[in-house]
N, C-alpha and C positions, 0 to 999 in steps of 0.2 A: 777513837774519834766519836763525837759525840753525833746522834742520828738528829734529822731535821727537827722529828716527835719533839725531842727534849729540849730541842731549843725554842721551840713555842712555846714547851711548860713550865720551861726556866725564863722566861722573857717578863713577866712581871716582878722578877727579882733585881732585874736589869734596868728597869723602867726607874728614871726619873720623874716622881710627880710635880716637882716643881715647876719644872719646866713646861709641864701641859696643863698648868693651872688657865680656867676658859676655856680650853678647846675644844672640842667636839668633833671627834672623825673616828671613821671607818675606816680600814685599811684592808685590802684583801689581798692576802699569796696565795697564788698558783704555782706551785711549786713542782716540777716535772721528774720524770724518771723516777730511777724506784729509788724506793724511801720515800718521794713526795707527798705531797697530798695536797689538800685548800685549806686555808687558816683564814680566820679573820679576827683581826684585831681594832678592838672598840676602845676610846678614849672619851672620857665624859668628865671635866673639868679636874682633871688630875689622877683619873682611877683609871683605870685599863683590866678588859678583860679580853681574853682569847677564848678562843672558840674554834674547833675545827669544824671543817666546811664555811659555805657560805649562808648562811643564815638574814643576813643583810645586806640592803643593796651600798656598794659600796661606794666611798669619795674619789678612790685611786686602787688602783688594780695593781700589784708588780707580779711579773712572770717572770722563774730564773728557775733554772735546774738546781737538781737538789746539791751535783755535787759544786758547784758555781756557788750555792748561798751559806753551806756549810763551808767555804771557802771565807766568804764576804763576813759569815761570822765571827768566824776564827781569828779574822784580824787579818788575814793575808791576802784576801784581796780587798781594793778597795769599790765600795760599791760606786763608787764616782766614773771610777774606769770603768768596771766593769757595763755602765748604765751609758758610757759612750762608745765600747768598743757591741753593745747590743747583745752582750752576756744577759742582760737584764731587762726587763722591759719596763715601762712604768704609764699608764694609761689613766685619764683624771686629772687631778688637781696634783697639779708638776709640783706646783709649789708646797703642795703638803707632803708630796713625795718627798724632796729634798727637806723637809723638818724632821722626819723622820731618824733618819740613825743621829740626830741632836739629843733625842729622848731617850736615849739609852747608852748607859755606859758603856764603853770599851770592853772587850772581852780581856781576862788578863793574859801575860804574854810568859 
C-alpha cells in the first residue's frame, strides 16, 4: 500500500496541466493520524508544485485521515461520498474544492 508521503510525491505525475491552464490556487491537506502530515499544493496557470507543510495561506483547506485519503486515492473511495458522509472536510472555495480531483488522473485499477 502505498503511504500518504508518496502520493503527494507522485501527484505531479498525476497532474493534468491542461486542464489548469489560468488558474491559480492553493490547496492545503491536513491529513490526520499516522502517516499524515500537512501538504500544500500550488497550481500556477498549469504547473503544480507540492510542498509539505503549510508554507501559504491557502484557497481551500480539506481535512481527511490518512487512512480515509489513501482510500480516496486508490480509487476506492470516492471523495464525493466521502465529502457527504464528513469523512472529509473541505473549508474555502467549495468550488475549487470540487475542481480538484478533475485535475488528476485516475489512479490505475
Amino acid at each position: 500500500m502505498q503511504a500518504v508521503r508518496e502520493i503527494f510525491e507522485n501527484m505531479p505525475a498525476t497532474f493534468i496541466q491542461e486542464k489548469a491552464v489560468g488558474l491559480s490556487a492553493v490547496v492545503q491537506f491536513d491529513v490526520t493520524g499516522e502517516g499524515g502530515g500537512k501538504w500544500t499544493v500550488a497550481i500556477d496557470d498549469g504547473r503544480l508544485s507540492v510542498l509539505e507543510g503549510a508554507p501559504r495561506p491557502p484557497q481551500v483547506t480539506f481535512t481527511v485521515s490518512a487512512a480515509d485519503y489513501l482510500e480516496i486515492s486508490a480509487g476506492r473511495l470516492s471523495g464525493q461520498l466521502a465529502f457527504m458522509t464528513g469523512r472529509l472536510k473541505a473549508v474555502g472555495d467549495l468550488r475549487l474544492a470540487m475542481k480538484m480531483q478533475s485535475l488528476f488522473r485516475a489512479p490505475a485499477r
